[in-house]
C-alpha positions as CSV (number, residue, x, y, z in Angstrom):
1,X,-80.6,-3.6,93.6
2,X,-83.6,-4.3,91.1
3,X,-84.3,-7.2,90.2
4,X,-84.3,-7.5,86.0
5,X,-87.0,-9.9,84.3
6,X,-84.4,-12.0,83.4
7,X,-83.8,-13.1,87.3
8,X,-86.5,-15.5,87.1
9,X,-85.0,-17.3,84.3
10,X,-81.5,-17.1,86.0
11,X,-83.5,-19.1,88.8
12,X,-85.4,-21.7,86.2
13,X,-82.2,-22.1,84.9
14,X,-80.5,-23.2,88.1
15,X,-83.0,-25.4,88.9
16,X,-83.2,-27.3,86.3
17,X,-79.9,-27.7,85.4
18,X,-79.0,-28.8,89.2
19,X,-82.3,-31.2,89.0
20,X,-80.0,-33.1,86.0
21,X,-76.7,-32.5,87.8
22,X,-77.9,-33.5,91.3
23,X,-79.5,-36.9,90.1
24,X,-77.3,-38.0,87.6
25,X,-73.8,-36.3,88.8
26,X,-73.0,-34.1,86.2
27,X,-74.1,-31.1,84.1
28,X,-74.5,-28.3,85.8
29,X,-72.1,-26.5,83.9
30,X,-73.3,-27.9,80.9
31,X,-77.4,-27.3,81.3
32,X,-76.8,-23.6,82.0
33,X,-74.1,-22.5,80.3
34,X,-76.1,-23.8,77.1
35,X,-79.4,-22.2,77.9
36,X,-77.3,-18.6,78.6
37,X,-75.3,-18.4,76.7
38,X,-78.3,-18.7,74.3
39,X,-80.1,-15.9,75.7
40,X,-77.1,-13.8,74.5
41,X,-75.2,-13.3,77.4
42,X,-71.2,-12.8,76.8
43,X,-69.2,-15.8,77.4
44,X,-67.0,-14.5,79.9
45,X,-69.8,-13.2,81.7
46,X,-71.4,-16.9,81.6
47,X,-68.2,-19.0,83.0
48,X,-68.1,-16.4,86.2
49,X,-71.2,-16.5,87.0
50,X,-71.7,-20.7,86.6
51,X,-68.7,-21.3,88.3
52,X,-69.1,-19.2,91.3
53,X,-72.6,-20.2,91.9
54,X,-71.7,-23.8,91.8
55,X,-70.0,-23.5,95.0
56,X,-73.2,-23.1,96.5
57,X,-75.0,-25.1,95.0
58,X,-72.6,-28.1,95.2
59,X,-72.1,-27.5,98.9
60,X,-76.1,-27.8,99.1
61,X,-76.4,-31.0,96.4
62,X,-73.0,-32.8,98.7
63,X,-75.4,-32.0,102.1
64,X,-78.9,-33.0,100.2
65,X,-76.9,-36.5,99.3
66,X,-75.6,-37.2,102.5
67,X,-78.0,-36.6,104.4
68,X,-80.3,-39.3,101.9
69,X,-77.6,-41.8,102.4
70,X,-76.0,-41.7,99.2
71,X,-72.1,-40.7,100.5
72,X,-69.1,-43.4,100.5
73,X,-67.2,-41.7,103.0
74,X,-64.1,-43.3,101.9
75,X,-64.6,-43.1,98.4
76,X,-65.6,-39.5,99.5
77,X,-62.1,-38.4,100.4
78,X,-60.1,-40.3,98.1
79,X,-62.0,-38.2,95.6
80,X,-62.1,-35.1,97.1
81,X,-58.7,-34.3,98.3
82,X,-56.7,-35.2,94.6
83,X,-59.5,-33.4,93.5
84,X,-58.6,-29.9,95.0
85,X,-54.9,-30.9,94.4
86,X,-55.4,-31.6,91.1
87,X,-58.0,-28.6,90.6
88,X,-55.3,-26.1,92.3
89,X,-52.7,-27.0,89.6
90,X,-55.1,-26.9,86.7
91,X,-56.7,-23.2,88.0
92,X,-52.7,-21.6,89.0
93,X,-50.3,-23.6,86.9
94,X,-51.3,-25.0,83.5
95,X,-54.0,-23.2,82.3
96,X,-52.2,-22.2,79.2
97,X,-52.2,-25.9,77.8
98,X,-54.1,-26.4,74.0
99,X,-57.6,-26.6,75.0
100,X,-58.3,-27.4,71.4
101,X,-55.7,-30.1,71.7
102,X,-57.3,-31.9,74.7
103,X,-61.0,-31.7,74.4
104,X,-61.3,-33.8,71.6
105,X,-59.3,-36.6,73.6
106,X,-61.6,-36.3,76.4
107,X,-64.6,-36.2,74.4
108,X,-63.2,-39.8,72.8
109,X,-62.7,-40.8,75.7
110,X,-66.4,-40.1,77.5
111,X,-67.5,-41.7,74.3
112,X,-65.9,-44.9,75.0
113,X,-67.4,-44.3,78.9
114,X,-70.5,-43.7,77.2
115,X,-71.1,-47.0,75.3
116,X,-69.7,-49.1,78.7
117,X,-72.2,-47.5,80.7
118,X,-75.2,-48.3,78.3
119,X,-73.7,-52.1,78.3
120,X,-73.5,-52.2,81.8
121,X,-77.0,-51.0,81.9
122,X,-78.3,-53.4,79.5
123,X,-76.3,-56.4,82.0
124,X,-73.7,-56.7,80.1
125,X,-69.8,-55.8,81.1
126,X,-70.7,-56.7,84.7
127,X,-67.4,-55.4,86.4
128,X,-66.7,-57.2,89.9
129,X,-64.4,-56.1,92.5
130,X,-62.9,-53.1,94.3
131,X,-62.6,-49.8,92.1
132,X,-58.8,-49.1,91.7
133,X,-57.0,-45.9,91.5
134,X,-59.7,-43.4,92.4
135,X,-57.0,-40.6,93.7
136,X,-55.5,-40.5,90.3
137,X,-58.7,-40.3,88.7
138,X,-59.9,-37.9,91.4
139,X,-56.9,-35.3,90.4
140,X,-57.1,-35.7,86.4
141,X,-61.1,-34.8,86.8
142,X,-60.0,-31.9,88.8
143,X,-57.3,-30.7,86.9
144,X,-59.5,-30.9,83.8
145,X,-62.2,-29.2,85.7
146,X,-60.1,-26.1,86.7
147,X,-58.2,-25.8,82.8
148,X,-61.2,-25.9,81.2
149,X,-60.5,-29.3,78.9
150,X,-63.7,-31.4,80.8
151,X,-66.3,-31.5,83.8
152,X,-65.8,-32.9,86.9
153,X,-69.1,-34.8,86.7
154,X,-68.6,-36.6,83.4
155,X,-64.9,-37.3,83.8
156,X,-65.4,-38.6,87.5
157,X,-69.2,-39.9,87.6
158,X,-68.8,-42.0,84.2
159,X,-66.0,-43.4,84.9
160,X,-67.0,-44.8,88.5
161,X,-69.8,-46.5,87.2
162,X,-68.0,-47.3,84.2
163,X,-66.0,-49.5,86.5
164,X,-68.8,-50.9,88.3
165,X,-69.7,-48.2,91.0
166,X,-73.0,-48.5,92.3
167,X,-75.0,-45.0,90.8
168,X,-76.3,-43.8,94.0
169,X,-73.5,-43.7,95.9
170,X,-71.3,-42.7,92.8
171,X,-73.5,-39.8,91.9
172,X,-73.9,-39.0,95.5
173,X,-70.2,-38.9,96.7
174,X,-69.3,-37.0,93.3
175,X,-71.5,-34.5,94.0
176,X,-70.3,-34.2,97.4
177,X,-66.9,-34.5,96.4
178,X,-67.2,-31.7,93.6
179,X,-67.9,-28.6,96.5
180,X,-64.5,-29.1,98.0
181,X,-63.0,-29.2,94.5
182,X,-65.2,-26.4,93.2
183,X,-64.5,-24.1,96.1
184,X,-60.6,-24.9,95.8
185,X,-60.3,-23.9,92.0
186,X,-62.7,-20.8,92.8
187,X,-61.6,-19.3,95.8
188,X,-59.4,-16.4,94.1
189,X,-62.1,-15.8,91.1
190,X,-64.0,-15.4,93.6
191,X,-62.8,-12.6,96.2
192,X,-61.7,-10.7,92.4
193,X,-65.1,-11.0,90.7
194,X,-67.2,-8.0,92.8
195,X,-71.2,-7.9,92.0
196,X,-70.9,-7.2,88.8
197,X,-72.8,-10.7,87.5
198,X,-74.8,-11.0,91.1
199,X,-78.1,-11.1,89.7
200,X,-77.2,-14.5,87.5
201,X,-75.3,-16.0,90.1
202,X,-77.9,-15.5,92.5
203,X,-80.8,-17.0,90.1
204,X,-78.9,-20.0,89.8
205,X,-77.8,-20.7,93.2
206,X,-81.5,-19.9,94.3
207,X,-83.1,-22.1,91.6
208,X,-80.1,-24.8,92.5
209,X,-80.8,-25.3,96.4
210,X,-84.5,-25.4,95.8
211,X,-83.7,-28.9,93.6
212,X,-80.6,-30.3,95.5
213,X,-83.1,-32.1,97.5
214,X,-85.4,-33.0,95.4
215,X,-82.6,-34.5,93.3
216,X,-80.9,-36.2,96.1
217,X,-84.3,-38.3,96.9
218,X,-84.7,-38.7,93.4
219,X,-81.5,-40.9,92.6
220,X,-81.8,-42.9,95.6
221,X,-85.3,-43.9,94.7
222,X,-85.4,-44.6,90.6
223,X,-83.8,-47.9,89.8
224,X,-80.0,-48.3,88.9
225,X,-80.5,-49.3,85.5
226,X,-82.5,-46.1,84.5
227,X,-79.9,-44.3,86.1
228,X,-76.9,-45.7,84.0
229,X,-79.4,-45.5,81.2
230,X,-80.1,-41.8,81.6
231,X,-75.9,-41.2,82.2
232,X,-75.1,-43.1,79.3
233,X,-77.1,-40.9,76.9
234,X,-76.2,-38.2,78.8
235,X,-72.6,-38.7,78.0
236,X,-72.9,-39.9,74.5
237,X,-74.8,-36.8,73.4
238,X,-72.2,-34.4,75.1
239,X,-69.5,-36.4,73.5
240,X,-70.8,-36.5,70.1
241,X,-72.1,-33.2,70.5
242,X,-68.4,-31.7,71.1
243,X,-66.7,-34.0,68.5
244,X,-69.7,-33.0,65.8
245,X,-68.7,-29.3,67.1
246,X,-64.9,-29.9,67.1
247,X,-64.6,-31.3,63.7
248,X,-67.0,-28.9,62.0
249,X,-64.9,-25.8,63.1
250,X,-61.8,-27.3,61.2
251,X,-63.3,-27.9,58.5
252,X,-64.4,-23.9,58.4
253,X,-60.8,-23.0,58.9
């Protein structure tokens, strides 16, 4: 196969968008599907290839975080197994929900996570205690994931440390927790998708694992608060962005 010019962008790509995914638990999606879907690339074309290299390259970002220490192992399984529940539905069962319908609820509601997080990180909203109901929060994320209404990242991520979840651990068992959810809601795209997109998928997983690591030391070692800080803004622009977006294609209709 020969490799187009455009391969080292697909890796570039990858890299950076796992370098934001891998220390601040989300985004992935997000990063690249932005940057190639600007370079002109079909939309369909783009979801395939993002979502079947992210099974790589969240198995290698779940690895990078646990072996730097940043896996709950409990939190870990309460997250991942309603995940890949939930995912399974949301990929075989109810994909033909509104998507228009829900993603302006979910972008409210990241909103709302938004401005907590930025409170927490300022010290206010201090929540104490155990975090409650992660296994229903584990399965909504992954449902959403799968149907196309939200990420797993900003669903899950904000609203751990939303409820007072400590950001390296958080962002570390989310990531880990987002391969087995990932591979669950991918594993018939992708024995039916063939090598028709292998040269994007490849850039990406390739730029991916080289930052996994590098992203895994990064969150362990940068202080808490500029983590929230850097989530919260995160979150708020993806939120706004999608409501701005949302509300200026009705008003075109």
């Amino acid at each position: 196969m020969e490799l187009s010019s455009e391969f080292w962008w697909f890796i570039l790509i990858g890299l950076g968008a796992q370098l934001v995914d891998g220390a601040l638990g989300m985004a992935f999606g997000l990063v690249s599907s932005s940057v190639l879907l600007s370079m002109g690339l079909p939309p369909a074309q783009v979801s395939a290839s993002v979502h079947t290299a992210e099974v790589f390259t969240t198995g290698a970002s779940g690895v990078s975080h646990l072996m730097a220490g940043n896996v709950d192992r409990g939190l870990f399984v309460r997250l991942a197994i309603p995940g890949a529940i939930g995912g399974a539905v949301g990929a075989y069962g109810l994909t033909q929900l509104p998507g228009d319908l829900i993603r302006p609820l979910i972008y409210l509601y990241l909103l709302v996570l938004a401005i907590v997080i930025l409170l927490r990180a300022a010290g206010r909203m201090m929540p104490k205690g155990d975090i409650k109901r992660v296994p229903l929060l584990g399965a909504v994320a992954g449902f959403l994931d799968a149907s196309g209404g939200g990420g797993w990242g900003p669903v899950a991520t904000s609203t751990l440390l939303a409820r007072g979840g400590q950001a390296r651990t958080t962002i570390g068992t989310v990531n880990a927790a987002e391969f087995v959810v990932t591979l669950t809601v991918s594993a018939t795209f992708l024995l039916s998708m063939g090598l028709q997109h292998l040269q994007i998928v490849a850039g990406l997983l390739i730029g991916g694992m080289m930052a996994a690591p590098l992203a895994a030391v990064l969150v362990k070692r940068v202080k808490e608060r500029w983590v929230l800080v850097a989530v919260g803004v995160l979150v708020l622009a993806i939120s706004l962005y999608q409501i701005g977006h949302t509300l200026f294609g009705l008003l075109e209709r």
